[in-house]
C-alpha positions in Angstrom: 15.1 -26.8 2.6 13.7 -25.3 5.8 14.4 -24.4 9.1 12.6 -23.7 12.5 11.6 -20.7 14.0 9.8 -19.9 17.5 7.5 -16.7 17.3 5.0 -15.9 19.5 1.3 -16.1 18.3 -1.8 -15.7 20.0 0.3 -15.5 23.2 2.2 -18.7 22.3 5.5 -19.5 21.2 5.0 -21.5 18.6 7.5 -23.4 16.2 7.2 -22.6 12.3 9.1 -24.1 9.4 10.5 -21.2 7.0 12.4 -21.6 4.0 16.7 -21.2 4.4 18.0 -17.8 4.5 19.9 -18.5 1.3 16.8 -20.2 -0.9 15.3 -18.4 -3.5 12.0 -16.7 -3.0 11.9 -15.5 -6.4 14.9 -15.7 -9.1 17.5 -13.1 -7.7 15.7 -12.8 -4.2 16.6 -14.7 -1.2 14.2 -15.4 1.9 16.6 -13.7 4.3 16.4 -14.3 8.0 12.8 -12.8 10.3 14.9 -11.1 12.2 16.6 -8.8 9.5 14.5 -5.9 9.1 12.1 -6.0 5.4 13.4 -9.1 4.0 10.6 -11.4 2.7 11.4 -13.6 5.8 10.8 -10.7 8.0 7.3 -10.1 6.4 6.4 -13.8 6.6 7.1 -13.8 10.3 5.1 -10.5 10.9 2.2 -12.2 9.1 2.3 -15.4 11.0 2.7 -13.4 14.4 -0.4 -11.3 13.6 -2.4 -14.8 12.2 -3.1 -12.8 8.5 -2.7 -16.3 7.2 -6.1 -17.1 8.8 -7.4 -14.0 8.4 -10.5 -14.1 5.5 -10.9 -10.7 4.5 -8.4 -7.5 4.3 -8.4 -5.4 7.7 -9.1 -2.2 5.0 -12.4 -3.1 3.7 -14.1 0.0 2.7 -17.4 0.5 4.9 -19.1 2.0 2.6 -20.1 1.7 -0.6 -17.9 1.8 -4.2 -18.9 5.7 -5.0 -17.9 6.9 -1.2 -14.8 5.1 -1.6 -13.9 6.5 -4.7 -14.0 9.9 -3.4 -12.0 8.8 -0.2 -8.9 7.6 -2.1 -9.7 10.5 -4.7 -8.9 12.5 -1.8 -5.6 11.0 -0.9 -2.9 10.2 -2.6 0.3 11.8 -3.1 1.6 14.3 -0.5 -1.8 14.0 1.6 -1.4 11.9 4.9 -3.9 9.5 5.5 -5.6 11.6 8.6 -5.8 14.3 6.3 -7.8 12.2 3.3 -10.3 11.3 6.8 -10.5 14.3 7.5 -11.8 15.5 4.4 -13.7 12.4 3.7 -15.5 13.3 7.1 -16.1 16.9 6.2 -17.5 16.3 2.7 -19.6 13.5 3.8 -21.0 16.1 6.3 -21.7 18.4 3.6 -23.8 16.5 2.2 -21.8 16.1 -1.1 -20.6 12.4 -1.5 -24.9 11.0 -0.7 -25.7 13.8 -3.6 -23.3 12.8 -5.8 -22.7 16.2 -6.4 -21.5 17.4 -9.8 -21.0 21.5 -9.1 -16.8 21.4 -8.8 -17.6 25.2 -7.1 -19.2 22.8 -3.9 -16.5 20.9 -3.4 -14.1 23.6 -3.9 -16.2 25.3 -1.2 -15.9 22.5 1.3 -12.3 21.7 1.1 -11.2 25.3 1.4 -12.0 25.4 5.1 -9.6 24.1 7.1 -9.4 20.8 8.8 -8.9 20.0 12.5 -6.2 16.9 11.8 -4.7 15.4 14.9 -5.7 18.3 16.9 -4.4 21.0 14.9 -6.0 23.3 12.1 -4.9 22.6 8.6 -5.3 23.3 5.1 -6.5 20.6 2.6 -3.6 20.4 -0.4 -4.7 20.8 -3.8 -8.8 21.8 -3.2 -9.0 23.2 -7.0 -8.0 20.2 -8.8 -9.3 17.8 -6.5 -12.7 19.0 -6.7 -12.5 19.2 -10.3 -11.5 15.3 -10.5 -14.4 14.8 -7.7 -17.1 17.1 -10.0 -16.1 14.8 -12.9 -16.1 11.3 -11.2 -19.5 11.8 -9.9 -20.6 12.9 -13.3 -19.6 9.9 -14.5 -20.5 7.7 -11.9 -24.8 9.0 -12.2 -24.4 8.3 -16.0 -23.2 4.8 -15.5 -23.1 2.3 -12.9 -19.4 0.4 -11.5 -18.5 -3.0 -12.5 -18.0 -4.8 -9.2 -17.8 -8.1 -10.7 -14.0 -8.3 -10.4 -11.0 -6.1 -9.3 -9.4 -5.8 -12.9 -12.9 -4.6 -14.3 -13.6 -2.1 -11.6 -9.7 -1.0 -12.2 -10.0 -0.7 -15.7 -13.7 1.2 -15.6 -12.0 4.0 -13.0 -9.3 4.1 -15.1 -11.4 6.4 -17.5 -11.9 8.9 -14.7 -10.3 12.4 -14.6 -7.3 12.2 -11.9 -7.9 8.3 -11.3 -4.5 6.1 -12.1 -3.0 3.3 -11.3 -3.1 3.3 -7.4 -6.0 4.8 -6.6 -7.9 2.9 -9.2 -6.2 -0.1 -7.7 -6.9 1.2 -3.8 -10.8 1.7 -4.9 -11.0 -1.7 -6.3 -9.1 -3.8 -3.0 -11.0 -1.7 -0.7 -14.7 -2.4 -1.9 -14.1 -5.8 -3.4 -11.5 -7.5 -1.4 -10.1 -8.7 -4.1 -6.6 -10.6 -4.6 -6.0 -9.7 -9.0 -4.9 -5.6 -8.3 -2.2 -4.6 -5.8 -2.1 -0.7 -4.2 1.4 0.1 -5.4 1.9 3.0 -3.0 5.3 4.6 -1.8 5.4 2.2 1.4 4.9 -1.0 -0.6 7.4 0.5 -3.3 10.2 1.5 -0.5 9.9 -2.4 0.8 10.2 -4.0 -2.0 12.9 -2.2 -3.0 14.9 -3.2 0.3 13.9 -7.0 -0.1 15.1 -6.7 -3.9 11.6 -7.5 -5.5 11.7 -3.8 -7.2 15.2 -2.2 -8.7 15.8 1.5 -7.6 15.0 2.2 -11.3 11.5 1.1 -11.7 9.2 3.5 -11.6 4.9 3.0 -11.4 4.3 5.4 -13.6 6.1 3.5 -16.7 5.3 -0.1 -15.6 2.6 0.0 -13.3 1.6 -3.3 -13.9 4.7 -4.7 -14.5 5.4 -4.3 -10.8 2.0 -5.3 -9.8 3.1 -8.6 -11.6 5.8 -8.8 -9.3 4.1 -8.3 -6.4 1.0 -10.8 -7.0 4.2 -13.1 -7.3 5.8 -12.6 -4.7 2.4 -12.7 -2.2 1.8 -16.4 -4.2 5.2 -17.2 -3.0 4.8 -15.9 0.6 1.0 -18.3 0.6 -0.3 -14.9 1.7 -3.3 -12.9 -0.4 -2.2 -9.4 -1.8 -5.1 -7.9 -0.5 -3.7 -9.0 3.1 0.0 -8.7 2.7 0.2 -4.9 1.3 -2.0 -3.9 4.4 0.7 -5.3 6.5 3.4 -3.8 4.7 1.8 -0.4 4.4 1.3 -0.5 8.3 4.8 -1.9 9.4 6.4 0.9 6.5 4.6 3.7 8.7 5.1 2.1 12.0 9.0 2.0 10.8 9.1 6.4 10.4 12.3 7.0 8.7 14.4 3.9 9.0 13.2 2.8 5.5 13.9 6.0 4.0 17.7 5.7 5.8 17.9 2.1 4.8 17.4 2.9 0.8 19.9 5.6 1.1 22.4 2.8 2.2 21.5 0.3 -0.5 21.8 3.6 -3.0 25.6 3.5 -2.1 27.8 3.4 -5.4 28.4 -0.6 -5.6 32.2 0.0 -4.8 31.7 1.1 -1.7 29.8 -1.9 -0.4 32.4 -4.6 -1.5 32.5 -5.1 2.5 29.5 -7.4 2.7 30.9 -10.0 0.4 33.5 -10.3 3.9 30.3 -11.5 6.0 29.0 -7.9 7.1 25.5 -6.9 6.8 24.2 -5.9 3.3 21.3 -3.0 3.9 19.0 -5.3 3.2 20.0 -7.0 6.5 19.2 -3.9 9.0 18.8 -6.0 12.1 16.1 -5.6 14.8 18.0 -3.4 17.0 18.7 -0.4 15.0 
């Protein structure tokens, strides 16, 4: 059963159906209402007001090719901010080292010692030694043989073999060159949101079911009619854009079940954070 709601798109208020607050998205996972902060109702009506269901292609397309990528996301990942990964990106490519393909871990190391100018101030690159190592060894690997871009599993499962290349940033290469709707980018933002809408238990954990998860979340884009290569782009930027509200929201769904008997009375569950906190 569904139900209107106005949203304004393009500049329009416009009249959508959505499914019932109380229907099933997924077994165990309501729709919610759009105007209760990260339930899957919420994200459908961010989608619609941005016009992603129209949209062709992912708004993270690499612009470059599969081997510059790599080394872009080999540069991020945990506890490196996205400016910072640019910023290194920016001063390897520079250098010279990504068009070489260079193999010498010593020239990398070199590079990303220096610091980096990152939103105007002066900052040190985390983790230089072992990310020039992993660097050194992917573009070993990647002159000795050439990357499957035939499908986003393939390419997945290929940089899978790479030093320092898991899950994610196997999966991040693969959705950024290829566009592709079969991998997901299971990052901490996606993680944190679909713990809060309930398609991920506080238990589960990426690194022991990886693509357990990913199933999940292929599902749950399948239900939404929205791609995977378009709806974790949304929910990474509206995660960011939300700063420490997610963070504050988990910490109220972590609440010992006893003490949130209230919201069987009608109250708010913390999956229910309304647009005005």
């Amino acid at each position: 059963m569904n139900r209107m709601v106005s949203l304004v798109i393009g500049e329009k208020l416009v009249e959508r159906a959505m499914p019932c607050p109380e229907e099933q998205i997924l077994p165990g996972m309501k729709w919610g209402d759009p105007w209760h902060l990260f339930t899957p109702a919420y994200w459908l009506a961010q989608a619609w007001m941005a016009e992603l269901d129209t949209k062709p292609s992912s708004c993270y397309r690499a612009r470059d090719g599969v081997v510059e990528e790599l080394v872009f996301c080999l540069l991020g990942g945990y506890g490196i901010t996205a400016e910072m990964a640019t910023a290194a990106y920016e001063r390897c490519g520079g250098a010279g080292l990504v068009a070489a393909r260079e193999t010498r871990q010593e020239a990398w190391v070199s590079v990303l010692n220096a610091p980096l100018v990152v939103g105007g101030r002066h900052l040190r690159y985390r983790y230089p030694n072992q990310k020039s190592k992993y660097l050194a060894s992917a573009m070993r690997i990647v002159r000795q043989e050439p990357l499957r871009l035939d499908s986003g599993l393939g390419l997945r499962d290929q940089l899978l073999g790479m030093p320092g290349v898991g899950y994610k940033t196997a999966s991040w290469v693969a959705r950024n060159v290829l566009d592709c709707d079969d991998v997901a980018i299971l990052d901490i933002h996606l993680i944190r949101a679909g713990k809060l809408c309930g398609l991920f238990k506080d238990s589960d954990r990426v690194e022991k079911d990886y693509c357990g998860m990913e199933a999940r979340f292929l599902l749950f884009c399948q239900a939404m009619g929205l791609r995977p290569a378009v709806l974790d782009c949304l929910i990474w930027d509206g995660m960011r854009d939300a700063g420490q509200l997610p963070i504050r929201a988990l910490g109220r769904l972590r609440i010992p079940q006893a003490n949130r008997k209230k919201s069987a009375s009608g109250e708010p569950t913390p999956q229910q954070c309304r647009l005005e906190v």
